[in-house]
VOMI-451443 format. One record per residue (C-alpha): residue in one letter; x negated, y, z negated. Coordinates in steps of 0.5 Angstrom, whole numbers, plus 2048, in hexadecimal, padded with zeros to 3 digits. Example, Ala and Ser with C-alpha at 12.3 -4.5 7.8 and 13.67 -1.06 7.14 Angstrom:
a7E77F77F0s7E57FE7F2
//
This chain:
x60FA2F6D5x60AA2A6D8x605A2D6D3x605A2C6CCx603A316C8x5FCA336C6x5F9A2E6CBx5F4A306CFx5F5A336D5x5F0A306DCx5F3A306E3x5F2A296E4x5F5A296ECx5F2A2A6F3x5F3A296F9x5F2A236F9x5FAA236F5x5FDA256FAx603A216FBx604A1F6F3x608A226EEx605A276EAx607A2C6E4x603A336E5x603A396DFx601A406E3x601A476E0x607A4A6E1x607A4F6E7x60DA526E2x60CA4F6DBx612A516D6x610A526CEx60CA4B6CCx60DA486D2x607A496D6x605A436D9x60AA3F6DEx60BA376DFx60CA356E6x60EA2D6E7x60EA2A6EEx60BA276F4x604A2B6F6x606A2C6FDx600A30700x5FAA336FCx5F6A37702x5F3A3E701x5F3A406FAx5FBA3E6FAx5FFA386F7x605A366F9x60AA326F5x611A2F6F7x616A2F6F2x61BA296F2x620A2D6F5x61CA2F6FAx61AA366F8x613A376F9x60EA3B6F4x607A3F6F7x602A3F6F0x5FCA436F2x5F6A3F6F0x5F4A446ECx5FAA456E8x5FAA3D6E6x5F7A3C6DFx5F9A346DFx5FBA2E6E3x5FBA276E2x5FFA216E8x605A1E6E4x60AA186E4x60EA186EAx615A1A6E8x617A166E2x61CA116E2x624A126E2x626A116DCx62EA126DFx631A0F6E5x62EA0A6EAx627A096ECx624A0B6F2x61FA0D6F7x61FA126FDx61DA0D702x623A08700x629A0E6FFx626A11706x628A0B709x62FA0A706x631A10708x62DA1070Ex632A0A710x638A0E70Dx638A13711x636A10718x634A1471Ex636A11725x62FA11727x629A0F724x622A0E726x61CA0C721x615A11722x611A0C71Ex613A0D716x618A13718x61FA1271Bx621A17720x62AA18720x62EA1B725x636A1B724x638A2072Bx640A2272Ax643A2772Fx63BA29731x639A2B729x637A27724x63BA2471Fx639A25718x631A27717x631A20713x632A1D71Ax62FA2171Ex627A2171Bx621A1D71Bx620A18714x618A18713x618A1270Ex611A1170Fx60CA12714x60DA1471Bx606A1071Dx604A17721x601A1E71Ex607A2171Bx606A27720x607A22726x60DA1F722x610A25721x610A27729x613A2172Ax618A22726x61AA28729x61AA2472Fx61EA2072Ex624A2472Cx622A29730x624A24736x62BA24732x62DA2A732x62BA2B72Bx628A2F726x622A2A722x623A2A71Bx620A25717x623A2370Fx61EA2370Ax61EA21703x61CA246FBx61CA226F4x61BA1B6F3x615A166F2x614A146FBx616A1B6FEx614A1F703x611A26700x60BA26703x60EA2570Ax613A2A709x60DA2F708x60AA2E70Ex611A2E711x611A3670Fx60AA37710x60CA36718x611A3A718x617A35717x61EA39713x621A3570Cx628A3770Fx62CA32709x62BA2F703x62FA2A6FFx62FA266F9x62FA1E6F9x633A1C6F3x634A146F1x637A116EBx63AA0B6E9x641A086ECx645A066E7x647A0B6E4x649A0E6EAx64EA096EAx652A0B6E4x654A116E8x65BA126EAx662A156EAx663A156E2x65FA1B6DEx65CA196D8x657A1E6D5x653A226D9x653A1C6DFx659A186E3x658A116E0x65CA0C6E4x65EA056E2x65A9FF6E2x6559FE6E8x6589F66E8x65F9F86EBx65C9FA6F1x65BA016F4x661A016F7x6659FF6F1x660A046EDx663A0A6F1x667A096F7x668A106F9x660A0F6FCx662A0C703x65BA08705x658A0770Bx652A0470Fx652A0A715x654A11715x65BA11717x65FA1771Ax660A1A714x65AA1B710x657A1E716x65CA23715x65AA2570Fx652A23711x64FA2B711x64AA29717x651A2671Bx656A2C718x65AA2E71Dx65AA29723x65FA26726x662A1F725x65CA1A727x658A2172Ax652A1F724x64CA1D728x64AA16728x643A18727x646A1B720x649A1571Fx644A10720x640A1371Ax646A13717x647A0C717x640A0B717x63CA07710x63CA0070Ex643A0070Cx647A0770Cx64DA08708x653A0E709x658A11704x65CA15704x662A19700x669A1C703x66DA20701x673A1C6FFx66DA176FBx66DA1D6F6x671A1C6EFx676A226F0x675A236E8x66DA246E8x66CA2B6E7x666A2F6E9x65FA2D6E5x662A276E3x65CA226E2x656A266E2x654A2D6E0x651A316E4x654A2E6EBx652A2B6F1x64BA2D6F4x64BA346F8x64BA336FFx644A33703x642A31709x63EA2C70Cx63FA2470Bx63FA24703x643A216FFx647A286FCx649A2B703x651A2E702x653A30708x658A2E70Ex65FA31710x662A32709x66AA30709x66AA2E710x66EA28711x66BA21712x665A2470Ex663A1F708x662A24702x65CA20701x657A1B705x650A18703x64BA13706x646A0E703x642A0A706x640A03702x639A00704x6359FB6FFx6359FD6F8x637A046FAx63EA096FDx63EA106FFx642A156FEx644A1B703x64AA1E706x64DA1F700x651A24701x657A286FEx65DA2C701x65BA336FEx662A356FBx662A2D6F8x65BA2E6F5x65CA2D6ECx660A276EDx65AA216EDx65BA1F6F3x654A206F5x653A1A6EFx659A156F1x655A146F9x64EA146F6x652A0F6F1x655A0A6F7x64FA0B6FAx64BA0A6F4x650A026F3x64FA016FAx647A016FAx6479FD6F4x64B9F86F6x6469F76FCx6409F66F6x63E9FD6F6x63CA006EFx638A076F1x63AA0D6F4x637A146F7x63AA196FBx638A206FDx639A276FCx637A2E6FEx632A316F9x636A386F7x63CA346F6x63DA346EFx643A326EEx642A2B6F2x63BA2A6EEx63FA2B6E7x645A266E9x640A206ECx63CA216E5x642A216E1x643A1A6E5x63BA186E4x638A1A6E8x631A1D6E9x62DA206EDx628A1A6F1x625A1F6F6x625A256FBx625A26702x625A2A707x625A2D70Ex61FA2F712x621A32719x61BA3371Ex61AA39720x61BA3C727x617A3A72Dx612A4072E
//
């Protein structure tokens, strides 16, 4: 913990450190034997009649009586990574903001408010809510109403997408979100690692991963049963969950335009014929492919199993600097255990870095534990947090 043994104990925070990291030991309400005392680490998020309010780097958030508190101190912001790229929120934000375009965009000062309106709802919360990156140059009370108005006069819901657990991110923000009444409806992990090894994965199992031959040969010759392309076609909309069932050039442009949005987006997909006859169920890697899930992450498993002209697997990836995204990584449920989800994220991993990339991030959804343990098995590790807050309804 924070404190070392048999130092002395002083609450050296106040008010004052609202905003900064802290660790806090109180008396705890439920002590088990020998352990009296617990330690808190987060940021001090408010401090107001007699109560502490610590947010966890996963967004949780801790009530500590006054009274119960018997040690405090400020501490570093969190430590450096000793794993994957370096990072800060402001720098991720926009490279993800910028990879999952919303069709209009309009600044409120240091905010970003985003609306992306198909067939008269929002596409994905990600396009459709507000991006506070900095200061929206008014009261947040009045920033807060013109948000609303905002989406209001679009039809929809006002949510704004915030983040926790890293050096730059928004707590405090988001404390005063919910102390105005506004909902946490989803959360979800922003993991980031290295590229290159991504690329070694391919249709040969080695070991517990698929390695495939040299990045020098090309993506194409390392795996050409992955068939890239620089927009969604017909097909891998098909398998797209949010376009499943729709007819043949029936996706909404509005989809498509997201899509297809980012400095340079990349499309791949596995058919059923590109399969090896003789690859058995599991082949490549224990535990199989991520379970399935909803939302705009990178582990969904759903579509029209078996249905013809429907790939087995897709994905997508958007290549912006140094960085390349991962999403839309999704396996047909009866061809999950066979790496297929490793071979798309392995073509895609040998595109983005023949364009100069080096370092990729993806999202997934919090309770998703056997995404989270297949994308830390490829190394990553979890940058930040974030999280969707829905306004409360009008009186």
């Amino acid at each position: 913990m924070e404190f070392a043994a048999g130092a002395r104990l002083e609450v050296r925070i106040t008010a004052s450190d609202v905003g900064k990291r802290v660790t806090v030991r109180s008396v705890a309400e439920e002590a088990a034997p020998g352990a009296a005392f617990t330690d808190t680490v987060g940021i001090l998020t408010s401090w107001e009649e007699g109560v502490l309010l610590v947010t966890r780097r996963d967004g949780t958030r801790v009530r500590l009586a006054e009274e119960a508190v018997v040690a405090a101190k400020t501490v570093p912001a969190a430590p450096a990574r000793r794993r994957g790229p370096a990072a800060d929120y402001a720098e991720l934000a926009g490279v993800q903001e910028r990879g999952w375009r919303a069709a209009e965009r309009e600044a409120l000062g240091g905010w970003l408010l985003r609306a992306s309106v198909v067939d008269g709802a929002g596409f994905t919360r990600r396009a459709n809510s507000v991006l506070p990156l900095g200061d929206p140059g008014m009261p947040l009370p009045r920033a807060l109403d013109r948000v609303r108005e905002w989406y209001g006069a679009r039809g929809l819901p006002a949510y704004a997408q915030l983040a926790t657990g890293a050096g730059d991110t928004q707590e405090v923000l988001a404390a005063e979100l919910e102390a105005l009444g506004w909902r946490r409806e989803v959360s979800a992990l922003v993991m980031v690692g290295a590229l290159a090894p991504l690329a070694e994965l391919g249709p040969e199992p080695v070991g517990s991963l698929a390695v495939a031959a040299p990045v020098a040969e090309g993506p194409e010759a390392v795996d050409p049963g992955v068939r890239l392309g620089r927009t969604p076609d017909e097909a891998w909309l098909r398998r797209y969950h949010r376009a499943a069932g729709q007819e043949s050039g029936g996706v909404p442009e509005g989809v498509r335009a997201v899509l297809a949005s980012g400095p340079s987006p990349w499309f791949a997909r596995i058919d059923a014929a590109d399969i090896p006859a003789g690859v058995p169920a599991g082949a490549g890697r224990e535990g199989g492919e991520p379970a399935s899930g909803g939302g705009d992450f990178a582990h969904t498993g759903t579509g029209v199993s078996g249905a013809a002209g429907v790939p087995d697997a897709i994905g997508r990836c958007v290549v912006d600097g140094r960085w390349a995204g991962f999403a839309a990584v999704e396996v047909a449920p009866e061809r999950r255990r066979r790496g297929l989800a490793q071979r798309v994220m392995g073509a895609l991993a040998r595109t983005a870095l023949a364009e100069g990339a080096s370092a990729a991030w993806l999202q997934v959804e919090r309770d998703n534990e056997a995404a989270i343990a297949l994308y830390t098995r490829l190394g990553f590790t979890v940058h930040h947090h974030y999280h969707h807050y829905r306004a409360p309804e009008a009186a």
